[in-house]
N, CA, C and O atoms as a printed pandas DataFrame, in Angstrom:
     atom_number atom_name residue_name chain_id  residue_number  x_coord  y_coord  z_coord
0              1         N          UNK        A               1   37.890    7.290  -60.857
1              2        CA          UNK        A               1   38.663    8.260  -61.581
2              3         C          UNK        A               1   39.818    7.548  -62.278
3              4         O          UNK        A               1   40.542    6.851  -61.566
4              5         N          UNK        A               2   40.084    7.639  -63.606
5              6        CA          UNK        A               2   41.323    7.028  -64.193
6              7         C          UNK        A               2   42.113    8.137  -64.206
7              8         O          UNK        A               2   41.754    9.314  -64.258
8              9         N          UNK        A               3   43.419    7.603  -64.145
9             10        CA          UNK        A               3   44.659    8.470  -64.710
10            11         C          UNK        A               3   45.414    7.603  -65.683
11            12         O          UNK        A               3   45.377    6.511  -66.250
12            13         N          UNK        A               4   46.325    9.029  -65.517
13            14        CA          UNK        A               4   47.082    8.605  -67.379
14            15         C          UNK        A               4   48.276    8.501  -67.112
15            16         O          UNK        A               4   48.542    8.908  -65.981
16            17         N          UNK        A               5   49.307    8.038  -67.815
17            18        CA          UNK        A               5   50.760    8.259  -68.131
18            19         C          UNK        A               5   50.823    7.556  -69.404
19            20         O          UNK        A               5   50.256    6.547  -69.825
20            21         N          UNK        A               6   51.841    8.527  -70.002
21            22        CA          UNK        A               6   51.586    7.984  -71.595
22            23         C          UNK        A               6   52.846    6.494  -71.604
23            24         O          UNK        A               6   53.039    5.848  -72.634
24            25         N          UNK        A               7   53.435    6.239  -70.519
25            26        CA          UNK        A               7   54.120    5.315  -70.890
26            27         C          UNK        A               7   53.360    3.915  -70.347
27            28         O          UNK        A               7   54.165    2.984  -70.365
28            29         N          UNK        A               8   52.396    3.626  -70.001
29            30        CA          UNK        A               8   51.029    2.911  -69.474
30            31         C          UNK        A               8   50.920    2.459  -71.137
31            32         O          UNK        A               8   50.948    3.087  -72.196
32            33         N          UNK        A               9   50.759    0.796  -70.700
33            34        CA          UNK        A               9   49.386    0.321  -72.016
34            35         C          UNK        A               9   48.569    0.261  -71.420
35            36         O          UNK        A               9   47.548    0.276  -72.108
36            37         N          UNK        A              10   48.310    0.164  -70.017
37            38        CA          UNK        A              10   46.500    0.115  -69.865
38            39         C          UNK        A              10   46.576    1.280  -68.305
39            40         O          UNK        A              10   47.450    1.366  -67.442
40            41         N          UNK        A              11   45.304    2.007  -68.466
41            42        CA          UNK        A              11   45.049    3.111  -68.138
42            43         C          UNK        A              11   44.865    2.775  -66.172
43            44         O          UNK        A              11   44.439    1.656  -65.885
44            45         N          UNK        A              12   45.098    3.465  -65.331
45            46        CA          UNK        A              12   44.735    3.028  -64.033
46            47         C          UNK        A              12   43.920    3.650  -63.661
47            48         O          UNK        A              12   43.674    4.724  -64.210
48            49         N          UNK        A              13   43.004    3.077  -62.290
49            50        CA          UNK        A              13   41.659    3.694  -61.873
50            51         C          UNK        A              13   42.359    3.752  -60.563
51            52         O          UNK        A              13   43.169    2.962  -60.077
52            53         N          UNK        A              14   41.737    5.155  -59.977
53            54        CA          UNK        A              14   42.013    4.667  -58.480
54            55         C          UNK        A              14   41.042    3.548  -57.520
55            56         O          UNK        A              14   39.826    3.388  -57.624
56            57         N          UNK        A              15   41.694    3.059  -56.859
57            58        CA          UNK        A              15   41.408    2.244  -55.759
58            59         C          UNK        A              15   40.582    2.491  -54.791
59            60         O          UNK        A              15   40.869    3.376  -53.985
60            61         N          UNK        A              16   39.309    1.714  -54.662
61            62        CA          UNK        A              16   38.250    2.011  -53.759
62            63         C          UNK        A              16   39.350    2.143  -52.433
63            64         O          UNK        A              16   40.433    1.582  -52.265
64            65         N          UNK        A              17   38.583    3.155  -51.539
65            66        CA          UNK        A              17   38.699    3.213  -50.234
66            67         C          UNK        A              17   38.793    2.129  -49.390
67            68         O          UNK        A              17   37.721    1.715  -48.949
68            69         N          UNK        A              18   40.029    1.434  -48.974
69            70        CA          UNK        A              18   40.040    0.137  -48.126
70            71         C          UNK        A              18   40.762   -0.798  -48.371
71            72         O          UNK        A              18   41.097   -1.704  -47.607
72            73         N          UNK        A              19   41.166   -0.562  -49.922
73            74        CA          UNK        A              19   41.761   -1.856  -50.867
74            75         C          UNK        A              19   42.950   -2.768  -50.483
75            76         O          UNK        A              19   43.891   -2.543  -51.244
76            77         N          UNK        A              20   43.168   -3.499  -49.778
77            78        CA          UNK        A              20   44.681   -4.122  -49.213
78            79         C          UNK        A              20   44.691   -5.202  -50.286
79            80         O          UNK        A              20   43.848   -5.645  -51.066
80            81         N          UNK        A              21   46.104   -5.480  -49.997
81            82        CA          UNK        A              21   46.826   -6.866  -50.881
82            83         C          UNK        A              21   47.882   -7.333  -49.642
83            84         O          UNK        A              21   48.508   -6.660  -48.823
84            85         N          UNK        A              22   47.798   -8.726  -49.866
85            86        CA          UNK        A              22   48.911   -9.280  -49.378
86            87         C          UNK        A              22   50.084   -9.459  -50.694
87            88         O          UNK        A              22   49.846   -9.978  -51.784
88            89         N          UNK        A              23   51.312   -8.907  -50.269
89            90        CA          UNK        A              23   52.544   -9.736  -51.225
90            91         C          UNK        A              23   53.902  -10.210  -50.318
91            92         O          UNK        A              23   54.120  -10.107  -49.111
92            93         N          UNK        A              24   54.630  -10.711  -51.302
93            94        CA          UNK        A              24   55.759  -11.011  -50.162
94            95         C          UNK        A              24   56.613  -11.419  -51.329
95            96         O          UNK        A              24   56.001  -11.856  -52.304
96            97         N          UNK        A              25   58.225  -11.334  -51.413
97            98        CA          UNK        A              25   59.279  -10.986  -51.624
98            99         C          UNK        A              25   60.796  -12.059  -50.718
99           100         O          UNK        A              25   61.403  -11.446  -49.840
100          101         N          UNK        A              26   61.122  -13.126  -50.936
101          102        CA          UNK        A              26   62.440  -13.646  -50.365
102          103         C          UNK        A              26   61.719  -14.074  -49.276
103          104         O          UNK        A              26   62.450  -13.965  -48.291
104          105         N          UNK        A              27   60.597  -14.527  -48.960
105          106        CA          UNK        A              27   60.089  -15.077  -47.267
106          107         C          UNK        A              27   59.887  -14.203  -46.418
107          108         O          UNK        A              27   59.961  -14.395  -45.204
108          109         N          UNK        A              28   59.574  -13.015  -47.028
109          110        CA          UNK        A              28   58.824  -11.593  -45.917
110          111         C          UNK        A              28   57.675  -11.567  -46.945
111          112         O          UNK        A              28   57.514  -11.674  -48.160
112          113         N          UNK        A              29   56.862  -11.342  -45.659
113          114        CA          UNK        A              29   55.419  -11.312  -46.446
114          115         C          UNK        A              29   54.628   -9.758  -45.669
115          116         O          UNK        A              29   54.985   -9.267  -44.598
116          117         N          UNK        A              30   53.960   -9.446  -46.206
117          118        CA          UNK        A              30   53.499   -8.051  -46.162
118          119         C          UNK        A              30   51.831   -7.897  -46.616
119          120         O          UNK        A              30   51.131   -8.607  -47.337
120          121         N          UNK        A              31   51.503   -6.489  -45.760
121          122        CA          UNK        A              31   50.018   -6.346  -46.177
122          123         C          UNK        A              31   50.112   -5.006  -46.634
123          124         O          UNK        A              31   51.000   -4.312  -46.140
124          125         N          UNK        A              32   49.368   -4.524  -47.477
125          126        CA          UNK        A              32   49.453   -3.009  -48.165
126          127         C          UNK        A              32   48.349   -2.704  -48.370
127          128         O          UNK        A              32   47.438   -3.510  -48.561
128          129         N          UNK        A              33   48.213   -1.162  -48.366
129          130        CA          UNK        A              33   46.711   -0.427  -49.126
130          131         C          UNK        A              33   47.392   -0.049  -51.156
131          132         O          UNK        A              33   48.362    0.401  -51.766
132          133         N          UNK        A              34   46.358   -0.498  -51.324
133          134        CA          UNK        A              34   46.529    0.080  -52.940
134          135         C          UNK        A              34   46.132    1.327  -52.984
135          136         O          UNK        A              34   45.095    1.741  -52.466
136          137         N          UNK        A              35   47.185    2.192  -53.798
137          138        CA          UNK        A              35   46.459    3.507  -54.553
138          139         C          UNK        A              35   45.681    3.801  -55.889
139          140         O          UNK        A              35   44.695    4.512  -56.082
140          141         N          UNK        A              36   46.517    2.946  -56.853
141          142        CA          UNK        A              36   45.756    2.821  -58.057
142          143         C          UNK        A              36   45.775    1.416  -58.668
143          144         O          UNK        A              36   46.465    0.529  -58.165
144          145         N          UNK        A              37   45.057    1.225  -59.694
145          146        CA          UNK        A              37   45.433   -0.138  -60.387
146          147         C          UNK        A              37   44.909   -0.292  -61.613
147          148         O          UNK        A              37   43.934    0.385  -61.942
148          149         N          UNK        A              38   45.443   -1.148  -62.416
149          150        CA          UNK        A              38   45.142   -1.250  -63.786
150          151         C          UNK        A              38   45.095   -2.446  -64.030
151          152         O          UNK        A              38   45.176   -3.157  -63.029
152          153         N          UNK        A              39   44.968   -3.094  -65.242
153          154        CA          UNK        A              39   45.433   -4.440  -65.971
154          155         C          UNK        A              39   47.326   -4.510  -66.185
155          156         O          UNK        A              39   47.857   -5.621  -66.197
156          157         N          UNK        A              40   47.923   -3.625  -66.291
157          158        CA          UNK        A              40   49.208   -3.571  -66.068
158          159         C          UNK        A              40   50.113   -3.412  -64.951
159          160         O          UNK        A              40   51.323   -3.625  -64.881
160          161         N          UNK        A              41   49.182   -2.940  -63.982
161          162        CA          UNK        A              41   50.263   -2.994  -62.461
162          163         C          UNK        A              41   49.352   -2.347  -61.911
163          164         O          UNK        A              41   48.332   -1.827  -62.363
164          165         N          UNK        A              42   49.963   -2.433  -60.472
165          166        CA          UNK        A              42   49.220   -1.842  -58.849
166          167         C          UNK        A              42   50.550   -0.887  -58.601
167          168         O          UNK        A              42   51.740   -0.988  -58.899
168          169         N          UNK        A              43   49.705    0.136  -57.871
169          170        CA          UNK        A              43   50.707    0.925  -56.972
170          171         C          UNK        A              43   50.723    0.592  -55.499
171          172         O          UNK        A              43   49.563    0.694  -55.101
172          173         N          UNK        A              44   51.469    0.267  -54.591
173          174        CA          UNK        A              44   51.229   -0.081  -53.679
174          175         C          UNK        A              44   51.949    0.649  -52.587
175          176         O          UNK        A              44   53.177    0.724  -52.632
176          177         N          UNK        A              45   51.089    1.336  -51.348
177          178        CA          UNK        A              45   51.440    2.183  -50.347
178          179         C          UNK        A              45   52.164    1.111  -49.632
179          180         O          UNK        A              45   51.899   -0.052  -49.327
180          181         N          UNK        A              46   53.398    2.081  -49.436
181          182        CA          UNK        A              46   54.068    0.945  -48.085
182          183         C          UNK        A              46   55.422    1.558  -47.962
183          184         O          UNK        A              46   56.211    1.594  -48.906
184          185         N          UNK        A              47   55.682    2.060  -46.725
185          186        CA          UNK        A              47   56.515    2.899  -45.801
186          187         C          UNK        A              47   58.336    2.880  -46.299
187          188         O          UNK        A              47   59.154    3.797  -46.369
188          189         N          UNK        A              48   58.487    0.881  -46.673
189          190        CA          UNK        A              48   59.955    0.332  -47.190
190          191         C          UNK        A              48   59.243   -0.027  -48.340
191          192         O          UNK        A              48   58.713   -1.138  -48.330
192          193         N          UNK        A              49   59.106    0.771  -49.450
193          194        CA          UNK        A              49   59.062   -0.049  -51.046
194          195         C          UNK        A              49   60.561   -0.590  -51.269
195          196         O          UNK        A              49   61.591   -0.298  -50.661
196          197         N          UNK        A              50   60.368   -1.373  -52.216
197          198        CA          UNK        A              50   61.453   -2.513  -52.460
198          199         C          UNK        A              50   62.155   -1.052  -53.986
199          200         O          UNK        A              50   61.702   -0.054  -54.546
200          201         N          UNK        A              51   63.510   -1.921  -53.997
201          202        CA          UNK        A              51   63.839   -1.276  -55.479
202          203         C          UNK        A              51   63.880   -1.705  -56.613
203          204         O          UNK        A              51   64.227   -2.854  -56.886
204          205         N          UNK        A              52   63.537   -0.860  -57.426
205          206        CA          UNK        A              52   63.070   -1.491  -58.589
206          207         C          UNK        A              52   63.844   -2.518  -59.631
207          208         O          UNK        A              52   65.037   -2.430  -59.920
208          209         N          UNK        A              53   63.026   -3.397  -60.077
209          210        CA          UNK        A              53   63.643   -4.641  -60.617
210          211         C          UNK        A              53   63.367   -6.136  -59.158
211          212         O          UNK        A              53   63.515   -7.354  -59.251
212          213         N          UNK        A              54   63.021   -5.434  -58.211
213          214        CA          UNK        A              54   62.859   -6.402  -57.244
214          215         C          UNK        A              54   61.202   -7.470  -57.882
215          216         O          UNK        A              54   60.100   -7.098  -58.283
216          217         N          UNK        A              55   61.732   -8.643  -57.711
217          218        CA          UNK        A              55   60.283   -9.294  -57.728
218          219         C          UNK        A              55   59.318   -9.858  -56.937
219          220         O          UNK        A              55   59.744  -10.531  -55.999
220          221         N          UNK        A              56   58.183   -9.768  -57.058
221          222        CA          UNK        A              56   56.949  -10.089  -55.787
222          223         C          UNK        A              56   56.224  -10.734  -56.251
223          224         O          UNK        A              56   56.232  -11.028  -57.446
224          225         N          UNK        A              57   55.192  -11.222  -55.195
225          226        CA          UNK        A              57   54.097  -11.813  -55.890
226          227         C          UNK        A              57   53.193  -11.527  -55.196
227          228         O          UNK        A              57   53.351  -11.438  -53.979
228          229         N          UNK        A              58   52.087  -11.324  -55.752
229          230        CA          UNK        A              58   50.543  -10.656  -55.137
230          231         C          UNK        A              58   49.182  -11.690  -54.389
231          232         O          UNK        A              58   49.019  -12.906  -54.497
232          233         N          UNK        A              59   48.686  -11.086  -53.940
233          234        CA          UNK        A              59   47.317  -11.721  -53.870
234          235         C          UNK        A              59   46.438  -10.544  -53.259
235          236         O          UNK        A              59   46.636   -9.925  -52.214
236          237         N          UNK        A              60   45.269  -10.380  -54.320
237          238        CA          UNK        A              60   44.592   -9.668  -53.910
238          239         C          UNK        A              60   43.099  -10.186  -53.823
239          240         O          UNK        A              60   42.645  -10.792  -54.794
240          241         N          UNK        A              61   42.359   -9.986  -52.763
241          242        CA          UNK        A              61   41.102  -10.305  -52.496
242          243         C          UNK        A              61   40.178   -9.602  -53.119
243          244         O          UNK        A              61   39.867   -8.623  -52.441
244          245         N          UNK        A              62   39.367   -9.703  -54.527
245          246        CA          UNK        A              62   38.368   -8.831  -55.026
246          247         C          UNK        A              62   36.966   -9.163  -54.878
247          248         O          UNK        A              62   36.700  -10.035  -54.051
248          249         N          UNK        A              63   36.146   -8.698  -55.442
249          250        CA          UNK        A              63   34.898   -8.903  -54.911
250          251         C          UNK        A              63   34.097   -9.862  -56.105
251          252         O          UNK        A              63   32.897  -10.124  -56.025
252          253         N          UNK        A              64   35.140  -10.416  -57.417
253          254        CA          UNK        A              64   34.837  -11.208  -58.340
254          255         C          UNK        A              64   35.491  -12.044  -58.051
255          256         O          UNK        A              64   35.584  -12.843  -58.983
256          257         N          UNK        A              65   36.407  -12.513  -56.640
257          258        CA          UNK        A              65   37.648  -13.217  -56.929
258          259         C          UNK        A              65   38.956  -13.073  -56.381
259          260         O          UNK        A              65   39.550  -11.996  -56.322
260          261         N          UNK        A              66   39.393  -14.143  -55.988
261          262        CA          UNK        A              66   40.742  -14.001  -55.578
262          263         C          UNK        A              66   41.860  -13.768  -56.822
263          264         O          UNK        A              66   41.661  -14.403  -57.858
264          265         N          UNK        A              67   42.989  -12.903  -56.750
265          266        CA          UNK        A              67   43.680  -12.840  -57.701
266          267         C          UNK        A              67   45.156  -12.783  -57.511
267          268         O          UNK        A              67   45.700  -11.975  -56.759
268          269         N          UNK        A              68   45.694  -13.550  -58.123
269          270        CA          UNK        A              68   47.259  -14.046  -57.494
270          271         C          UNK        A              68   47.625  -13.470  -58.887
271          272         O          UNK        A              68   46.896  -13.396  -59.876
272          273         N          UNK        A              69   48.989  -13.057  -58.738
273          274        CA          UNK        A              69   49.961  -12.458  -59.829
274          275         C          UNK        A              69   51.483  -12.397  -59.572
275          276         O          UNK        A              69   51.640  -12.794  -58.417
276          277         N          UNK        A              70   52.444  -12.141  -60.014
277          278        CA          UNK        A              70   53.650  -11.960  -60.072
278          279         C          UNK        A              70   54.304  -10.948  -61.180
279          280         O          UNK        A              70   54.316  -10.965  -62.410
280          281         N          UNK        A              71   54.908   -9.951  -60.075
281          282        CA          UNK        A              71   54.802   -8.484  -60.663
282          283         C          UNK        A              71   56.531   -8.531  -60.225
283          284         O          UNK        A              71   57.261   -9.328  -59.637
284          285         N          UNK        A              72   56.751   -6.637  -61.155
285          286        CA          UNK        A              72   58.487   -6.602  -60.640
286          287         C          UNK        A              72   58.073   -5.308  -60.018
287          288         O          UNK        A              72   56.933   -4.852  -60.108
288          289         N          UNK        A              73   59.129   -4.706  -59.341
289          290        CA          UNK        A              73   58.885   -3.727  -58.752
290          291         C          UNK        A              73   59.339   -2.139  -60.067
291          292         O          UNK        A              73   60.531   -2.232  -60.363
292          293         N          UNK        A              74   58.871   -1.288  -60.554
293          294        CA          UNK        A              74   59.109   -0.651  -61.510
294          295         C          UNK        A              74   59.461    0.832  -60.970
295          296         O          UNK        A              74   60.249    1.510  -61.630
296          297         N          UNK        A              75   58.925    1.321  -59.851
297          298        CA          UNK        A              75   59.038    2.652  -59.283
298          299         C          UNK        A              75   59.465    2.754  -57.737
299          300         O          UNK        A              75   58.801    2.171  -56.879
300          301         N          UNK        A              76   59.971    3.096  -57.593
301          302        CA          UNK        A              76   59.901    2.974  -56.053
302          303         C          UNK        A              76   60.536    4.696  -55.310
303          304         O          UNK        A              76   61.622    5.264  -55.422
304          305         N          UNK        A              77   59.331    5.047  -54.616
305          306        CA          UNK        A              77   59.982    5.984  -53.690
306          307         C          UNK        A              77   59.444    6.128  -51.980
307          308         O          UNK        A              77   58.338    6.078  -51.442
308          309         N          UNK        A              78   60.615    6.295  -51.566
309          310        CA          UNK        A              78   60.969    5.954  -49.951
310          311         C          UNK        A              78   59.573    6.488  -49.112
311          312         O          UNK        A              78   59.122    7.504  -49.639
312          313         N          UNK        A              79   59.095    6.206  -48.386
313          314        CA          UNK        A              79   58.060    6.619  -47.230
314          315         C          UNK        A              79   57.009    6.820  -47.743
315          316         O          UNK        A              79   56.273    7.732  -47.365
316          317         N          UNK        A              80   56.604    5.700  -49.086
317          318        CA          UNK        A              80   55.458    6.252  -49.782
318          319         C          UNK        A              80   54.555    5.209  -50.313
319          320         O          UNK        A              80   53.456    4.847  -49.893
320          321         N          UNK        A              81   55.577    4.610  -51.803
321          322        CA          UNK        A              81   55.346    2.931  -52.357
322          323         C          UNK        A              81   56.069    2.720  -53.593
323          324         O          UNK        A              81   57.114    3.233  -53.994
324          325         N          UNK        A              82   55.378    1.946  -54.064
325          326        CA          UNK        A              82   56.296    1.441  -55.602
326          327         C          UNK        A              82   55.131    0.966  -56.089
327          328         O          UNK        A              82   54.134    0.546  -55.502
328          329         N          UNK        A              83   55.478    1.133  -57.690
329          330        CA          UNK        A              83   54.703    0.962  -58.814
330          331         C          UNK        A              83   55.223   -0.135  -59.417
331          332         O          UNK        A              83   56.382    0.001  -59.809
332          333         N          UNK        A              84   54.547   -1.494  -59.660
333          334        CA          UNK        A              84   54.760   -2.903  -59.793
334          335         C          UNK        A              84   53.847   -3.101  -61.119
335          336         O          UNK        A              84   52.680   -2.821  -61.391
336          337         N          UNK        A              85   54.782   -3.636  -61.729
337          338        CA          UNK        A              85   54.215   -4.032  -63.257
338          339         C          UNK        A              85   53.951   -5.659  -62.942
339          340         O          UNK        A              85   54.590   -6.402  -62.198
340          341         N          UNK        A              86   52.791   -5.941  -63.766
341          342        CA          UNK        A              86   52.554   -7.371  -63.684
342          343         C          UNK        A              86   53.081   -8.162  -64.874
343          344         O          UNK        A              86   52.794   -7.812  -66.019
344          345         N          UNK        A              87   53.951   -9.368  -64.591
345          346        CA          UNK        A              87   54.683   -9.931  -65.096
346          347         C          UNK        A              87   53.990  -11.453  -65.450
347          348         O          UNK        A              87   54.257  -12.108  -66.457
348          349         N          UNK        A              88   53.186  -11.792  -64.544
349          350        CA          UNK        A              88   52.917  -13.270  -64.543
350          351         C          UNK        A              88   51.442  -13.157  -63.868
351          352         O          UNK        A              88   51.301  -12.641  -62.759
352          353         N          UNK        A              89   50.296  -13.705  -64.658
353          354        CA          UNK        A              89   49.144  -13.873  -64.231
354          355         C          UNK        A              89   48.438  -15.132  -64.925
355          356         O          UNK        A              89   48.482  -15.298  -66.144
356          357         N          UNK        A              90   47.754  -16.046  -64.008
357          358        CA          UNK        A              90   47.039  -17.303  -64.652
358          359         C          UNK        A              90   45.667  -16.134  -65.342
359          360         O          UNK        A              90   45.120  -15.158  -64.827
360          361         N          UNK        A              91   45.476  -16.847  -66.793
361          362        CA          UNK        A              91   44.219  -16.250  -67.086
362          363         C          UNK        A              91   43.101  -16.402  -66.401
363          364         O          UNK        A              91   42.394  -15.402  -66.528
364          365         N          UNK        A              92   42.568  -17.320  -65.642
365          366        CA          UNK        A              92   41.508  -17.003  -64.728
366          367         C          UNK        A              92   41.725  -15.444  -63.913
367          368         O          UNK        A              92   41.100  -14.384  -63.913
368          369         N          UNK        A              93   42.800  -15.888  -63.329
369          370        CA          UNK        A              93   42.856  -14.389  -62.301
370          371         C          UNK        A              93   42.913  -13.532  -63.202
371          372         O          UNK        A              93   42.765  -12.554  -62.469
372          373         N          UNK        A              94   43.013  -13.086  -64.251
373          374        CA          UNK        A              94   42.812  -12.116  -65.415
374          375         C          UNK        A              94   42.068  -11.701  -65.710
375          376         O          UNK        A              94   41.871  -10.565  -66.142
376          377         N          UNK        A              95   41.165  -12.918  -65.475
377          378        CA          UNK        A              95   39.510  -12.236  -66.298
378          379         C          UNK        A              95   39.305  -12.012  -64.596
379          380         O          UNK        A              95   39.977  -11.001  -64.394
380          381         N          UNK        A              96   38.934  -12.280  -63.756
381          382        CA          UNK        A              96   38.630  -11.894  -62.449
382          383         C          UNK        A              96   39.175  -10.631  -62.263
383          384         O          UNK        A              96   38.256   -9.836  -62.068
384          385         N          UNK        A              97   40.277  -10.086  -62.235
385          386        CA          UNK        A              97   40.606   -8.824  -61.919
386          387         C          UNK        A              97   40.225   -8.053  -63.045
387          388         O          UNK        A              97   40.249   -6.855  -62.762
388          389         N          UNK        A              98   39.888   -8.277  -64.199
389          390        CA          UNK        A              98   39.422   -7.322  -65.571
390          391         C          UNK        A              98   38.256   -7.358  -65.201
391          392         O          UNK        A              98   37.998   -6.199  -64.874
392          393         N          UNK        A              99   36.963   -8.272  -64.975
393          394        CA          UNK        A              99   35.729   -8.121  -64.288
394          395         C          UNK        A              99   35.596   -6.972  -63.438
395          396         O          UNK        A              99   35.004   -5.904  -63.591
396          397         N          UNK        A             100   36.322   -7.467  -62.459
397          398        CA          UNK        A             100   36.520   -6.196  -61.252
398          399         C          UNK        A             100   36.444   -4.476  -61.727
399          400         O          UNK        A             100   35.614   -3.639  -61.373
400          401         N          UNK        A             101   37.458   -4.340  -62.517
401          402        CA          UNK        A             101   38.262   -3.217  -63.227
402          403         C          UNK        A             101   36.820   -2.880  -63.957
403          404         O          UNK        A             101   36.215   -1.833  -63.730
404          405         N          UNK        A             102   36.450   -3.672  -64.660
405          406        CA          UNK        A             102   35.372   -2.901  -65.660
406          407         C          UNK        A             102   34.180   -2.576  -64.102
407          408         O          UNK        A             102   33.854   -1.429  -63.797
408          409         N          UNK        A             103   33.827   -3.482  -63.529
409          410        CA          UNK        A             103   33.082   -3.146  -62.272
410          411         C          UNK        A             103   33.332   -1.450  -61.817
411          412         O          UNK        A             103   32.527   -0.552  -61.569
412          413         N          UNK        A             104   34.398   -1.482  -61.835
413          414        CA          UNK        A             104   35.029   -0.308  -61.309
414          415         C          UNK        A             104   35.024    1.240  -61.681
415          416         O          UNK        A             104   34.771    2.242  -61.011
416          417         N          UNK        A             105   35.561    0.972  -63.563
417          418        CA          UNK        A             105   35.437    1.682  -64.112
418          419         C          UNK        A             105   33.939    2.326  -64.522
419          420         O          UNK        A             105   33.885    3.417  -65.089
420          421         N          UNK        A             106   32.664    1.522  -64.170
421          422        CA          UNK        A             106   31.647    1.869  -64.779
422          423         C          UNK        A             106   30.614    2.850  -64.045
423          424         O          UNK        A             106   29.591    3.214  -64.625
């Protein structure tokens, strides 16, 4: 299922059932379930989201690929998650997580 927000350049799908990421932030490192995701950011469930402008860095295990990124934190609300825009991605992990995504979307 995609959703929308018109302030999105690229559209998000929700997240198969199961989806975790590791990220970590200042030498705390963390595991999360994803809710949605796009080519422009992940939403990520997690109880203490950071506030926004905070920066992270990702790794997510896909089924085309490992995919490392470096995102900021863009949304954040308390006992729930934050919405992380991606800031920094090697193009390999790009086309690996766009593989995925079209996988996903189809």
């Amino acid at each position: 299922m995609t959703t929308t927000n018109d302030l999105r350049s690229y559209p998000r799908l929700s997240s198969p059932s199961g989806t975790i990421l590791a990220w970590q932030t200042a030498g705390k490192r963390f595991v999360s379930s994803v809710d949605n995701l796009g080519l422009g950011g992940i939403y990520i469930r997690t109880p203490e989201p950071l506030p926004p402008g905070t920066f992270i860095q990702l790794l997510l295990d896909v089924p085309t690929g490992e995919v490392r990124a470096r995102a900021v934190v863009r949304t954040s609300q308390p006992l729930q998650g934050m919405g992380v825009k991606f800031v920094a991605m090697q193009p390999e992990d790009r086309a690996r997580f766009a593989r995925w995504l079209n996988l996903l979307s189809s």
